[in-house]
matplotlib code that plots the C-alpha trace (Angstrom):
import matplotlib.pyplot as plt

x = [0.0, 1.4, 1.8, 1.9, 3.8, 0.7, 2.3, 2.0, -2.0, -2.4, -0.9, -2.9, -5.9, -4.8, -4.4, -7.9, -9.6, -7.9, -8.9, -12.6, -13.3, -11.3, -13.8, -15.3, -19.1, -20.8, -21.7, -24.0, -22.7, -22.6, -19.3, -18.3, -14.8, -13.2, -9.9, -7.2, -3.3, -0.6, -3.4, -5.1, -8.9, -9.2, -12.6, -14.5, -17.9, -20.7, -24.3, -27.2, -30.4, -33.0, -34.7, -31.7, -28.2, -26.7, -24.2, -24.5, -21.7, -18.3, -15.6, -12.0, -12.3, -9.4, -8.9, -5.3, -3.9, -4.0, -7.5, -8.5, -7.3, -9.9, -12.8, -12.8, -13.1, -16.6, -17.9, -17.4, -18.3, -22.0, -22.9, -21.6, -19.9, -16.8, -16.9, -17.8, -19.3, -22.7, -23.1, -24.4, -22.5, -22.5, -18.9, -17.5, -14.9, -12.8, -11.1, -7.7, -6.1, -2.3, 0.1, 1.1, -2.2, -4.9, -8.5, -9.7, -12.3, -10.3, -12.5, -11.7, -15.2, -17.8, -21.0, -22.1, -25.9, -26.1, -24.9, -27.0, -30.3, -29.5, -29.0, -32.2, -34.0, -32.5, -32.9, -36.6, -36.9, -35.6, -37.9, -40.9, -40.3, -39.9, -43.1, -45.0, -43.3, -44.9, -41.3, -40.4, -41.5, -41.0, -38.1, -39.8, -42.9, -40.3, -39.8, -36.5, -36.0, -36.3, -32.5, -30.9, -27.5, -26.3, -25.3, -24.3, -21.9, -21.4, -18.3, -14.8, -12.6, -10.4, -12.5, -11.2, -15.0, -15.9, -13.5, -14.6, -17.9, -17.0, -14.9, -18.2, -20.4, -17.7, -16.9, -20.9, -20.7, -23.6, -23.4, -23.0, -22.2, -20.9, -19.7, -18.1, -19.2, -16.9, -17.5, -16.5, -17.3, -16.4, -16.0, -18.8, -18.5, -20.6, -23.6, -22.7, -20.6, -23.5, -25.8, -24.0, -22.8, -26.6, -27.3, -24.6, -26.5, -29.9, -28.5, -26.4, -28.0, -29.5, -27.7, -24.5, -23.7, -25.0, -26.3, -29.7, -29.0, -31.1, -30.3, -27.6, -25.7, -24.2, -21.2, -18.9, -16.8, -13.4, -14.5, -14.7, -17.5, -17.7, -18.1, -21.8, -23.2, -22.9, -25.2, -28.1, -29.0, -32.4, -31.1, -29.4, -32.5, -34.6, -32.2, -32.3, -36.0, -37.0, -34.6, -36.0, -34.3, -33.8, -30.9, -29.1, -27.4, -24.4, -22.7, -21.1, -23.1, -24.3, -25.7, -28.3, -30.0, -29.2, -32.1, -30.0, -31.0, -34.5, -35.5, -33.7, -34.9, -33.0, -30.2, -27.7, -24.7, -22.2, -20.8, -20.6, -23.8, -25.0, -22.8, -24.5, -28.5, -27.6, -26.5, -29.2, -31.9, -30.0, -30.5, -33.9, -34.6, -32.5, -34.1, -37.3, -36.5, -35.2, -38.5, -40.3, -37.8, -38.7, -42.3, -42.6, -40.8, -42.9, -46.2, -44.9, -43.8, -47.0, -48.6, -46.6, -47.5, -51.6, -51.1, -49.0, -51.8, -54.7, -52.5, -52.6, -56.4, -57.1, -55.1, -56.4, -59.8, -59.4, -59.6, -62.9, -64.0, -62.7, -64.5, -67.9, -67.2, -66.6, -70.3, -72.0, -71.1, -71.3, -74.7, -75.1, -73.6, -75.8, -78.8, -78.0, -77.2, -80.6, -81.9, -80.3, -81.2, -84.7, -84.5, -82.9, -85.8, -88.7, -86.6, -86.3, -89.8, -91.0, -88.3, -89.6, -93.3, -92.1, -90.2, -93.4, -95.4, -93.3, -92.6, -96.7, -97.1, -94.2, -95.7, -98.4, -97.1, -94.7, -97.6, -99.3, -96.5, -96.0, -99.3, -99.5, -96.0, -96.6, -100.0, -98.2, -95.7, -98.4, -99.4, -96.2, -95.6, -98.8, -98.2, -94.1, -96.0, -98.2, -95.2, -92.9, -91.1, -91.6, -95.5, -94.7, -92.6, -95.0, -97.5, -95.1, -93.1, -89.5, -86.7, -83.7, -80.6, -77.0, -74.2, -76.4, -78.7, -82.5, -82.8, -85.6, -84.2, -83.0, -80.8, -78.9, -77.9, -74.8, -73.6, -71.7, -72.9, -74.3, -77.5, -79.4, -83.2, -84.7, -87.9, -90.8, -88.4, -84.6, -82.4, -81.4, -78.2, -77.9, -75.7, -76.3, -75.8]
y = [0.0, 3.3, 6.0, 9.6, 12.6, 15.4, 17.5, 14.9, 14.9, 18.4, 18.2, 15.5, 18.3, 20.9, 19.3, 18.1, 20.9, 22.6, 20.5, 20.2, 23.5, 25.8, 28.1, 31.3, 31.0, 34.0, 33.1, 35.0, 34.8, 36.9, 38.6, 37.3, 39.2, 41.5, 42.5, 44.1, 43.1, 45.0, 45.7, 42.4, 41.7, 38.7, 37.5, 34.9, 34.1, 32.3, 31.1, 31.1, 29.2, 31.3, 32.4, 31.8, 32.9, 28.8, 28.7, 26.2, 26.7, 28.3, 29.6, 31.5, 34.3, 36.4, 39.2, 39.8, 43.2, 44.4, 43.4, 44.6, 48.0, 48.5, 46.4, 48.4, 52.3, 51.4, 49.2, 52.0, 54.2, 52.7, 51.5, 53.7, 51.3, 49.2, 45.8, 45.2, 41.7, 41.3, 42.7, 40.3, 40.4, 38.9, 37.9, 36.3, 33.5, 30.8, 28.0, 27.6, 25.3, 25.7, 23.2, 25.0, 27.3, 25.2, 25.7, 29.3, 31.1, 34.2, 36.9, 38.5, 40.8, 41.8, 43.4, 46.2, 46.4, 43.3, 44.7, 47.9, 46.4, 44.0, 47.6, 49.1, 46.1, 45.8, 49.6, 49.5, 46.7, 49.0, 52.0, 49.7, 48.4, 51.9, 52.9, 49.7, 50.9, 54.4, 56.3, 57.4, 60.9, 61.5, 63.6, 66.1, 66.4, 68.1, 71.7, 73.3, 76.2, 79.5, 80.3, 77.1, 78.0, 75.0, 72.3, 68.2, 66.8, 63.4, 63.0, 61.9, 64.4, 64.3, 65.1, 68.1, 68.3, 69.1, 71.5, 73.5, 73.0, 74.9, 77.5, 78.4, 78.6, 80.8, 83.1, 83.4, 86.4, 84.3, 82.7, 79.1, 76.7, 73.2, 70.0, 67.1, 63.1, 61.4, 58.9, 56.4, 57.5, 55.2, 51.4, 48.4, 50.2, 53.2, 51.9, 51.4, 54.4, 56.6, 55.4, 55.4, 58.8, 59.5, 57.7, 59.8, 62.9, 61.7, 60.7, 64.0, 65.2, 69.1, 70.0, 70.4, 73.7, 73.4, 70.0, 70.9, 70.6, 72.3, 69.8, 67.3, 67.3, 64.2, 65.1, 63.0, 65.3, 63.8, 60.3, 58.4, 58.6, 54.6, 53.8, 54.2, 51.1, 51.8, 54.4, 52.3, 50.0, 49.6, 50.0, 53.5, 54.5, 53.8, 55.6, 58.7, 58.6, 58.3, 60.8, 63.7, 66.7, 67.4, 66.2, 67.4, 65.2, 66.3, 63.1, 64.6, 62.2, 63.3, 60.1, 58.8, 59.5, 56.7, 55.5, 57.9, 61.2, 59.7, 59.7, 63.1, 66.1, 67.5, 66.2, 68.7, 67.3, 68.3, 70.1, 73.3, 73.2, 72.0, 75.1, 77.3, 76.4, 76.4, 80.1, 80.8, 79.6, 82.2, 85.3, 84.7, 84.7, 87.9, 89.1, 89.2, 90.4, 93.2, 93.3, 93.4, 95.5, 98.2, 97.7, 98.3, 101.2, 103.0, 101.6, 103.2, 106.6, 106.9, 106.3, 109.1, 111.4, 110.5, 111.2, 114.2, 116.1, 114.6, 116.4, 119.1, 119.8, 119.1, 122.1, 124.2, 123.3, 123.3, 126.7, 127.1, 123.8, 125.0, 128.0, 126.7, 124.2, 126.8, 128.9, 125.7, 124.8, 128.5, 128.4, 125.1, 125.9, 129.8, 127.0, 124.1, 127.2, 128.7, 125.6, 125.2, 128.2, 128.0, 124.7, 125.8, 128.2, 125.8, 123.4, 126.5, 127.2, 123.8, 123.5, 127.2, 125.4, 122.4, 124.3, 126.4, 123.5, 121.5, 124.7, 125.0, 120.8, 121.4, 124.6, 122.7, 119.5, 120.9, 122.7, 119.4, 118.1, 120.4, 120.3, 116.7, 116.6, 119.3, 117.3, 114.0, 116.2, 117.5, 113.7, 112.8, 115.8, 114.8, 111.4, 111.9, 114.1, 111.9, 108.8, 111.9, 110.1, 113.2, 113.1, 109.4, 110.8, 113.2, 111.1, 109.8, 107.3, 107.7, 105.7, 104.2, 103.8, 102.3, 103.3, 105.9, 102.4, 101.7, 99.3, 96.7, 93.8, 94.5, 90.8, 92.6, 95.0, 94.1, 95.7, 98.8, 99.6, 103.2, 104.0, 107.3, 107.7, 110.3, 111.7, 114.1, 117.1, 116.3, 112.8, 110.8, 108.9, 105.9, 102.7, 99.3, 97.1]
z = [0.0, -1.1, 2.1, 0.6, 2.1, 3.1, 0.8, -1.9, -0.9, -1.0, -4.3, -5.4, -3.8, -5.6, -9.0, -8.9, -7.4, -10.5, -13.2, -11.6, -10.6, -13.3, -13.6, -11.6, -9.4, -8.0, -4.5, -2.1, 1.7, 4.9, 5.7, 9.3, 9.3, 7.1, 7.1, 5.3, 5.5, 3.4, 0.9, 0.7, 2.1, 4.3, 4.4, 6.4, 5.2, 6.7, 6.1, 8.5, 8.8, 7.5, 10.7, 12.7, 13.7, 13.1, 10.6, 8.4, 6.1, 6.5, 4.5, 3.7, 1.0, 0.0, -2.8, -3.5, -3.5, -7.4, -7.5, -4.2, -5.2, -8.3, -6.4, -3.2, -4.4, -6.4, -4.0, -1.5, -4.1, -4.9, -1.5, 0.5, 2.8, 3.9, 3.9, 7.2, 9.7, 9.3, 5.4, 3.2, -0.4, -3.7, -4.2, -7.6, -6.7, -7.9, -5.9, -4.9, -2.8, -1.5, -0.1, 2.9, 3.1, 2.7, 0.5, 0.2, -2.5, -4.4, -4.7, -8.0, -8.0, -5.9, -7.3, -5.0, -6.0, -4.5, -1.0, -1.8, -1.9, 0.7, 3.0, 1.6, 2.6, 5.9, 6.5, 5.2, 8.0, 10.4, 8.8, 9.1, 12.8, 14.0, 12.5, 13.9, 17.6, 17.0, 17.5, 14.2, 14.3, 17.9, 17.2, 14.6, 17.4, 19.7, 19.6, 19.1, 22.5, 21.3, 23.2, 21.6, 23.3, 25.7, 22.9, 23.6, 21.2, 20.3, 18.1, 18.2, 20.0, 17.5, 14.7, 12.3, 11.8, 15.5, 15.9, 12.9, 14.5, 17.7, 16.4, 14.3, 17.1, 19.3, 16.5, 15.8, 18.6, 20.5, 24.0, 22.7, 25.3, 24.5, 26.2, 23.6, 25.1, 23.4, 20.8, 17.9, 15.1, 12.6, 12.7, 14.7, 17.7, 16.5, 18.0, 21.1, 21.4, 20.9, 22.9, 25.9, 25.0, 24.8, 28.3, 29.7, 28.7, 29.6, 33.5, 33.9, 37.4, 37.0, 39.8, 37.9, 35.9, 32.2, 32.7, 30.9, 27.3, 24.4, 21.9, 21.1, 17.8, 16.2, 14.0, 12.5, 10.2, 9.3, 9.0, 5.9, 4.0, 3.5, 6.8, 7.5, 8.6, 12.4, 11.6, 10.0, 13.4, 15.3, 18.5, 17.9, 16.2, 18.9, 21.7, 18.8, 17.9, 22.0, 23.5, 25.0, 23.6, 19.7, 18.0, 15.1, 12.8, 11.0, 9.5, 6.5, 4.0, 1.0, -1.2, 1.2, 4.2, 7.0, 9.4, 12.0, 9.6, 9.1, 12.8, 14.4, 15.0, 11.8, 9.3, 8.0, 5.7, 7.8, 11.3, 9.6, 8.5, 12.1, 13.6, 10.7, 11.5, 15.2, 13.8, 12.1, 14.6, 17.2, 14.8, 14.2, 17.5, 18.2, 15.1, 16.7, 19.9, 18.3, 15.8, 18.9, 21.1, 18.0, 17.9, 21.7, 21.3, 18.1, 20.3, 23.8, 21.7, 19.8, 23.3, 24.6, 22.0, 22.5, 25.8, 25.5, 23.2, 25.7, 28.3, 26.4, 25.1, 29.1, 29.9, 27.7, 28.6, 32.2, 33.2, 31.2, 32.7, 36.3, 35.6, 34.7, 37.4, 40.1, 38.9, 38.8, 42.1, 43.3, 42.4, 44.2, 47.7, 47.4, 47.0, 49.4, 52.2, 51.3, 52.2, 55.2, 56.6, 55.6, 57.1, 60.2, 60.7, 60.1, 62.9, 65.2, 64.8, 65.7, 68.7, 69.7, 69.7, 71.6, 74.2, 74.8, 75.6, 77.3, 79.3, 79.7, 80.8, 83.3, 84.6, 85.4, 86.4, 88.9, 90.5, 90.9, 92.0, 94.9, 95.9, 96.1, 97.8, 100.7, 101.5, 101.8, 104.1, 106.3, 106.6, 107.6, 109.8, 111.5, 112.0, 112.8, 115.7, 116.6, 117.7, 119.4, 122.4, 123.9, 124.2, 125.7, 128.4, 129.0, 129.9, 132.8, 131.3, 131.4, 128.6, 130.1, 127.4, 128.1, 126.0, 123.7, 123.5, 124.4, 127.4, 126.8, 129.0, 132.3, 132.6, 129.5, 132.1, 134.8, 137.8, 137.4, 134.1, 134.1, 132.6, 131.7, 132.8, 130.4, 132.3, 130.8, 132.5, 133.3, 133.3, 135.6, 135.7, 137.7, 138.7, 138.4, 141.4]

ax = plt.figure().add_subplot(projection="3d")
ax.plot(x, y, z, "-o")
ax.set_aspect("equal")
plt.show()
């Protein structure tokens, strides 16, 4: 039994894999990695289930470096994209198997309408489940503040594009304020990048100086104009299309609108063009506090001016109002004292009448009254006469008193004690024993 060396069998591999499959296949397949070594794309592709994320097929795709270099500007070109994991392609291949490196597919074309309506579906998926949530216009229901001043940036810090961004907005001559979150622009990390820049906004506590933004502004000048798939996801569309303050896109790409620019607030092309409505939107609002700083003014002067000749007609008809006013009420005191003087008499009459007879019933009264009074005091005179002590005593009874008092009991009375006897003529004092 013949024993072959492996490199024999890969030979043998080779030979027949040439002879079999000598010609080129366009194969559709999902890019799991893409990368590029001293200007060669390595590719590994993959097949799913339909319905599920299992692979069910696997392979090795490379596109050597003078072929890479006319594929890759117009597939970028038409889609709009890098190669990137997760893009679904349409790849034209032929096999080749190598001693030492094993089986791989060279790629020696890649047709980017394939890729393209692959995104449009996929971004029409995104469209369509953002619509079914009922978030896809929640961004244009929000208003932009009238003083739009205190900006949030997501973009890379390094980013010429920012920078010309900010220098706009300072030399503008208005108060802008802005604080950069940091972000990746560019790459499979955009996604993530901005949301949690977006989160880091959203949980900024208001107790910390400029905290409360009036509107975020995504800018990603400087990056390449390929790389645009982190921008067409669900989940960053649904942090953009839910956030609670405008947001201003400013991507700096011209051929399409991604879902990102579909679901903000507004899409401009590119930081300058943020910086410049951000501008603009400031000037129309001084605009019309000036508009109205001027019409306040005209309606306060021409108020001034109505009043200033009302003013004047009232002084020059005051003093011949004043003087009609001073006859007319002249003429009304010389009446209302006329009255009261005729009126004063009529009440002097009738007091004069009153006093008169009251003076008459008194007169007539008191007489009564004395009459009546001096016979009740002859009564009493006569009958204060008639129980005099005096007429007791004489009769012959005499009254004994003890200290200035009447004695009635004689045991009241003690020996010693002095008492006075008054008799009809004289006293008597006298001793107890």
């Amino acid at each position: 039994m013949n024993t072959l060396s492996l490199y024999e069998l890969n030979s043998l591999v080779r030979e027949v894999i040439e002879s079999e499959l000598s010609r080129e296949y366009w194969v559709e397949a999902e890019l799991s990695e893409a990368r590029e070594n001293r200007g060669h794309c390595y590719m590994e592709l993959v097949q799913k289930e339909e319905g599920t994320n299992t692979p069910i097929a696997r392979a090795s795709a490379r596109c050597w470096r003078t072929q890479w270099m006319m594929i890759q500007p117009h597939f970028e070109r038409i889609t709009g994209q890098r190669l990137h994991a997760g893009m679904k392609v349409r790849l034209k291949v032929y096999a080749q198997f190598h001693e030492a490196f094993g089986f791989s597919w060279i790629v020696t074309d890649i047709d980017p309408n394939f890729t393209l309506g692959d995104l449009a579906r996929r971004r029409q998926e995104i469209i369509a489940q953002l619509k079914k949530e009922g978030v896809f216009d929640l961004q244009k229901e929000l208003e932009l503040p009238l003083f739009c001043l205190n900006i949030a940036v997501i973009s890379s810090e390094n980013a010429a594009g920012y920078g010309d961004f900010r220098n706009q907005l300072a030399d503008s001559g208005f108060a802008f304020h802005t604080q950069l979150f940091p972000a990746v622009m560019q790459g499979e990390q955009v996604e993530e990048s901005i949301i949690s820049a977006l989160e880091h906004i959203y949980n900024l506590p208001f107790s910390i100086p400029n905290s409360q933004f009036d509107a975020v502004v995504i800018i990603r000048g400087g990056g390449a104009t390929a790389d645009m798939s982190g921008f067409d996801t669900l989940a960053l569309a649904e942090n953009v299309a839910q956030f609670p303050i405008p947001i201003i896109t400013g991507i700096g790409h011209d051929r399409d609108e991604c879902v990102l620019d579909m679901v903000s607030h507004l899409r401009v092309k590119t930081p300058t063009a943020a910086a410049a409505f951000l501008i603009d939107h400031a000037q129309r609002v001084l605009d019309r506090i000036e508009d109205a700083e001027q019409r306040i003014v005209h309606a306060s002067q021409t108020q001034i001016s109505n009043l200033k000749s009302h003013i004047s007609n009232l002084a020059t008809r005051i003093p011949t109002l004043f003087s009609l006013a001073k006859t007319r009420e002249e003429a009304r005191l010389e009446q209302a004292m006329q009255r009261m003087t005729s009126s004063i008499k009529r009440q002097q009459e009738r007091e004069r009448d009153h006093l008169s007879t009251i003076h008459y019933q008194l007169s007539t009264l008191s007489s009564r009254l004395i009459e009546t009074q001096r016979h009740r005091l002859d009564l009493l005179q006569q009958r204060t006469a008639s129980l005099d002590p005096q007429l007791i005593l004489n009769r012959g009874y005499s009254l004994t008193t003890h200290n200035g008092k009447v004695v009635r009991n004689a045991l009241l009375l003690k020996s010693g004690d002095e008492i006075e006897t008054r008799l009809s003529e004289g006293i008597i004092k006298s001793v107890v024993k």
